[in-house]
C-alpha positions in Angstrom: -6.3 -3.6 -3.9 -6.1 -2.1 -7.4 -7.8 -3.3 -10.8 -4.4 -3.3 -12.6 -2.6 -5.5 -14.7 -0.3 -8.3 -12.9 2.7 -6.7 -14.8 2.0 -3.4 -12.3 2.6 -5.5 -9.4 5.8 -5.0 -7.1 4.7 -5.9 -3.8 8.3 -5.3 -1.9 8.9 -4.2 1.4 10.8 -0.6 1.6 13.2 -0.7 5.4 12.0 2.7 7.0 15.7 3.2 7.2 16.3 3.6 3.5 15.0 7.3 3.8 16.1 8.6 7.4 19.3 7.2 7.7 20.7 7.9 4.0 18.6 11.2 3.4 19.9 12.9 6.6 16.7 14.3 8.0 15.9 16.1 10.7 14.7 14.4 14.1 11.4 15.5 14.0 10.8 13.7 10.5 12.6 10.9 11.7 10.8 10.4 15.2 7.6 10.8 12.7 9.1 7.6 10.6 9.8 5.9 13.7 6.9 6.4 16.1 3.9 6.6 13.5 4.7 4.9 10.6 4.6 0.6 10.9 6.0 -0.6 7.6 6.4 0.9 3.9 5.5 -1.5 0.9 6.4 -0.6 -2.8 2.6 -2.4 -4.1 2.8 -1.3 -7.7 4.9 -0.1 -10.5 2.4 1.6 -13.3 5.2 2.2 -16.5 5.0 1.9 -20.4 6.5 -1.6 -19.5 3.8 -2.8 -17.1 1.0 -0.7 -18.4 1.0 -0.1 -21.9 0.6 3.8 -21.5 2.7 6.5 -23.0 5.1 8.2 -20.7 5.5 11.5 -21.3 8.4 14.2 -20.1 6.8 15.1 -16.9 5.7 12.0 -15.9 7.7 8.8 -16.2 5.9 6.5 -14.0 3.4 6.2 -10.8 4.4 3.9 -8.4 2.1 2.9 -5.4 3.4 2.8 -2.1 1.4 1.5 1.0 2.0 2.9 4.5 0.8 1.2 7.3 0.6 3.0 10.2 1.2 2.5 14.2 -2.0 5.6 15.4 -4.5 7.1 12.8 -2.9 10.2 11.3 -0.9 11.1 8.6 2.8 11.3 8.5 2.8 14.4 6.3 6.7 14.6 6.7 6.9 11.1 5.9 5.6 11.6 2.8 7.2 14.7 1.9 10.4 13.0 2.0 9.7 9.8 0.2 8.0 12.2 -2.6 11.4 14.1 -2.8 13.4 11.3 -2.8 11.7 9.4 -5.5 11.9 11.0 -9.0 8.4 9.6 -10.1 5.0 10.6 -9.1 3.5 8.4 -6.1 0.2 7.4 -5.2 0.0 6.8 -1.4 -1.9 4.6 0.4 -2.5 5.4 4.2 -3.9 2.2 6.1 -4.7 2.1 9.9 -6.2 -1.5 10.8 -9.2 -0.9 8.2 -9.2 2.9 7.9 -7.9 3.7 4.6 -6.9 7.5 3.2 -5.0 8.2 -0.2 -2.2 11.3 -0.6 -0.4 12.1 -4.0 1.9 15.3 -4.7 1.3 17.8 -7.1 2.1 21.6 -6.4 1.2 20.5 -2.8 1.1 16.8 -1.2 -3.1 16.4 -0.9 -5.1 14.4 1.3 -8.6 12.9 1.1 -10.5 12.2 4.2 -10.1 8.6 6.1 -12.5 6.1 4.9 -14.3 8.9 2.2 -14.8 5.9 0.4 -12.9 7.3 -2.8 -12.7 5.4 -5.8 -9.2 5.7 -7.5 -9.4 5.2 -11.4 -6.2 4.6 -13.8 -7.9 6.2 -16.8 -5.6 8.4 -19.6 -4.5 8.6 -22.8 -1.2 8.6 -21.4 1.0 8.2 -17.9 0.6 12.0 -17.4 -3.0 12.1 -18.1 -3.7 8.9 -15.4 -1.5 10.6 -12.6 -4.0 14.2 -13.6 -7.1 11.8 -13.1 -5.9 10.8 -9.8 -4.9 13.8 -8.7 -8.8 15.2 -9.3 -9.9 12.3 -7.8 -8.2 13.1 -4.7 -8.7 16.6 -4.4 -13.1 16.2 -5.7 -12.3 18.4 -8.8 -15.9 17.9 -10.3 -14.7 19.8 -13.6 -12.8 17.6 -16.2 -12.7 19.9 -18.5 -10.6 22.1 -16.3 -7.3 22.6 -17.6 -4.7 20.9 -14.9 -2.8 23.5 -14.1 -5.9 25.8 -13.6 -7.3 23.1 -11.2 -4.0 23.1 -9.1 -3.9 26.6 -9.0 -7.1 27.0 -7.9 -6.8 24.3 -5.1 -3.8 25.8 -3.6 -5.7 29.2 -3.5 -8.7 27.5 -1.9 -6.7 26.3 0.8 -5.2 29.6 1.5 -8.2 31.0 1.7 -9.6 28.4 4.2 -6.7 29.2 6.5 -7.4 33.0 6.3 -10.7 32.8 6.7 -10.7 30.9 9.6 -7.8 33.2 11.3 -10.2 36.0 10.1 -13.6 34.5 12.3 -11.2 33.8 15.7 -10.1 37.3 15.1 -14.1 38.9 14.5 -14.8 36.7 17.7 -11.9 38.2 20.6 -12.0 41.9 18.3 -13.9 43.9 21.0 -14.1 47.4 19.6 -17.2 47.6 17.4 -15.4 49.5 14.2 -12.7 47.6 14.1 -15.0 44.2 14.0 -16.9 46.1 11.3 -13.5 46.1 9.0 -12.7 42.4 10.0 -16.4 41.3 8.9 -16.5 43.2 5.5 -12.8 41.7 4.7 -13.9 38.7 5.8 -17.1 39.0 4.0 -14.9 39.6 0.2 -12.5 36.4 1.1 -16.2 34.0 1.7 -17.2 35.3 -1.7 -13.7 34.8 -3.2 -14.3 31.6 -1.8 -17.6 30.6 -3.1 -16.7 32.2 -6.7 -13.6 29.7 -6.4 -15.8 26.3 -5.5 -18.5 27.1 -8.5 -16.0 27.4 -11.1 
């Protein structure tokens, strides 16, 4: 799936079990590992060992894990768990029969669309560098001189944003007193241009 050395590869299946059953989660998260996802599979291990890269004090090693699922949507819970559970970064890999969509954590877990026909690239001077790569990758950060943590925080703003504006629209359209849809379009009118100020750097 991956151009990576042979060293990298673990191919091992991971029982569904492992996490619900020893990490006492709620039902909700464990109906979500039951009913959506198929099997979990361990592909690769990326390490000084396997890779020859540094590791570094924030990041010891990526690991790839491949979730195949029963329906076509992401078990966000799912992978909120196995993140947490797991004290190295993880690369995800969301299949549905052919559909393919990636998730890795960072601040946030973060999601490119199904079948976007992202390219994933293990490029760094060392293992923290290559997770940073893929976590731009994943997210369309067109700026790589962007300092990382100026890139995350400005992600995690953009989607607050998104979610405001949007609540602020529904709310222009059912607001039926003219002055008061007035106030809702001018503070909607500063979060667009927050917005667009945001996505050209």
């Amino acid at each position: 799936m991956f151009d990576l050395p042979k060293d990298c590869i673990v191919n091992k299946f991971i029982p569904k079990k492992t996490f619900y059953e020893k990490l006492n989660v709620a039902t909700l998260v464990k109906d979500e590992f039951v009913d959506i996802v198929d099997k979990i599979t361990w592909l690769y291990k990326i390490s000084e060992d396997t890779f020859k890269s540094n590791k570094t004090d924030n990041v010891e090693e990526i690991e790839i894990f491949q979730i195949d699922l029963k329906a076509k949507k992401i078990p966000k819970n799912v992978i909120k768990i196995i993140s947490k559970a797991i004290p190295y970064k993880i690369l995800f890999v969301l299949k549905w029969n052919s559909d393919i969509c990636y998730s890795i954590s960072a601040e946030n877990n973060y999601y490119t669309e199904w079948n976007d026909n992202t390219v994933i690239e293990f490029k760094g001077f060392d293992l923290e560098t290559i997770y940073q790569n893929i976590v731009r990758i994943i997210i369309k950060e067109q700026d790589n001189e962007k300092h990382f943590e100026k890139v995350i925080q400005d992600n995690t703003r953009k989607n607050v944003l998104e979610k405001q504006i949007e609540a602020l629209k529904n709310k222009v359209r059912s607001e039926k007193q003219f002055n008061k849809k007035v106030e809702l379009n001018q503070e909607l009118r500063k979060l667009e241009n927050e917005m667009e100020e945001l996505l050209n750097g």
